[in-house]
N, C-alpha and C positions, 0 to 999 in steps of 0.2 A: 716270598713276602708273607710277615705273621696275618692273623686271621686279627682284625680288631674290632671284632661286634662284641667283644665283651668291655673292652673299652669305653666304648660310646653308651651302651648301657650303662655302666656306671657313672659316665658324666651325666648323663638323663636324669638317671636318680638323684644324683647328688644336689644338682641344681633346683629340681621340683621337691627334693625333699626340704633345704632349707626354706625355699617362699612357703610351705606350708606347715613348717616349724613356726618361720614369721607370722601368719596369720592366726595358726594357736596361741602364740604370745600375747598379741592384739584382745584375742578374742578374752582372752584370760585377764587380760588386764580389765579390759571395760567392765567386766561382771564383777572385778572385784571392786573398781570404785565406783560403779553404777553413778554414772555422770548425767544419766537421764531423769533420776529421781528428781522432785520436787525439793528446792529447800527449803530448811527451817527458817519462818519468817513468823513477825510481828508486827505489823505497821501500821500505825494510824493514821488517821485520813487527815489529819490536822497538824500541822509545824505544834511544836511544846510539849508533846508528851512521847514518850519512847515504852518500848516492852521487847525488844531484840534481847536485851543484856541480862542476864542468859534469854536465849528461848524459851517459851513456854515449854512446859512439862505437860503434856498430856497421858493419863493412863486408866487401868481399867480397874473400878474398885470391886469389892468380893460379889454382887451382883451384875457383876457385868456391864456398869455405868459408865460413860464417860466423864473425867474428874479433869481439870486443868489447875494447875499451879503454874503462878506469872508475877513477875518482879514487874513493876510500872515505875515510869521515873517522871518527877514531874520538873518539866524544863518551860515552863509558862510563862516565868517572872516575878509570878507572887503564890501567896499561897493558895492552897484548894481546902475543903473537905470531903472528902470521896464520900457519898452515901450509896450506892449500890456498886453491884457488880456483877456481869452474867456473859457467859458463854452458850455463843449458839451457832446453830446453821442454817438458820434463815438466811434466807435469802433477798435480794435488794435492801435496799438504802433503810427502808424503815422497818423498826423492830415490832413484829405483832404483838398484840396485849398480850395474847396469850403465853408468850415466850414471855414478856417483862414481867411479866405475874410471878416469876421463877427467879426472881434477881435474889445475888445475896445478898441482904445488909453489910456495910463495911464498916459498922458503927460508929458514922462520923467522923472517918479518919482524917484528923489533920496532918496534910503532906507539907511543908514549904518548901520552897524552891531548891531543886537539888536535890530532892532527897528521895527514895525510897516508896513505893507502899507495895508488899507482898503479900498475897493469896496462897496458900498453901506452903506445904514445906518448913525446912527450920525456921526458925527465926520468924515466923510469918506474924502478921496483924489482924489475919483470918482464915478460918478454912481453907479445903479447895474447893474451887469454883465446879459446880454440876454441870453438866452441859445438855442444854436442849432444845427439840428441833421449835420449828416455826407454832407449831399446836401447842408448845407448853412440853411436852414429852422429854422423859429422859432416853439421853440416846445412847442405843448400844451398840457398842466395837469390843475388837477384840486386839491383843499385840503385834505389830508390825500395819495397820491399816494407818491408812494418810487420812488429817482429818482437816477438814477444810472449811471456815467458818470464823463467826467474827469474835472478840473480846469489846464488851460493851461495856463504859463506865459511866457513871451519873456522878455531878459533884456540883459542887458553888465554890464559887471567889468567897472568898474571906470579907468580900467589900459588898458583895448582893445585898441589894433592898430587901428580896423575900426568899428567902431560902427555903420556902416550899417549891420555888421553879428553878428545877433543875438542869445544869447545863449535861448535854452528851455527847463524849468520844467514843468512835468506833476503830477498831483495829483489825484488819484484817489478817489471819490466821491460817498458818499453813503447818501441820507437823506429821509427825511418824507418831504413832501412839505406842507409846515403852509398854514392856513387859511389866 
């Protein structure tokens, strides 16, 4: 009778080498589509207005600041006038003075319904938006950091009695900060 421990060793191997072939594949795969990350999100806290389409753009300009670029869509029903607009990372529901100190003007932008108003980027109707913490501060990141914070806008109806009091959406913000 032949001798078969060479055999058996080989199916040993053969069998523990493919499940741990398998498990390398696995392990390869999830790191390349990193299903754990955070997505890219925009959302406001109010039905009528959108900022998903595209995602905001967040990056870091030659001082080291964080800038956002963000298409807003106004889906209200009537029209607005956007007068400010600021990004930040304050925290809870109300925006401290000191961060609104920091707002950018939107120069009265008339949006109607349906349509459009962009911050940064081509085509835009303004700058990009600065980003600052709750003290007013500009904040600094660098590429590949997740940034997590709101998109504040200020505007009126087209129909407001005093267009000194301002109405405000806040949008909650979630991105990867580009290169």
């Amino acid at each position: 009778m032949k001798n078969m421990k060479g055999q058996a060793a080989m199916e040993y191997l053969m069998t523990y080498g493919w499940a741990i072939l398998a498990i390398v594949l696995v392990i390869a795969a999830l790191i390349f589509m990193n299903p754990f990350r955070a997505p890219e999100v925009c959302l406001f806290e109010q039905a009528g207005f959108t900022c998903n389409e595209p995602p905001p753009q967040l990056y870091v300009d030659q001082g080291g600041n964080l800038m956002m670029n963000v298409k807003m869509w106004n889906q209200v029903g009537q029209p607005i006038t956007v007068r400010n607009v600021l990004c930040t990372s304050a925290p809870g529901s109300e925006v401290p003075a000191a961060a609104a100190n920091h707002a950018v003007d939107a120069n009265n932008y008339q949006l109607q319904t349906g349509a459009s108003f962009q911050a940064g980027g081509d085509n835009s109707n303004m700058g990009s938006i600065p980003c600052v913490d709750s003290l007013g501060n500009a904040i600094k990141s660098s590429s590949g950091q997740e940034f997590r914070g709101k998109l504040v806008v200020w505007y009126n109806y087209a129909n407001d009695i005093d267009p000194s009091v301002k109405h405000q959406i806040k949008a909650n913000v979630i991105s990867k900060v580009a290169g």
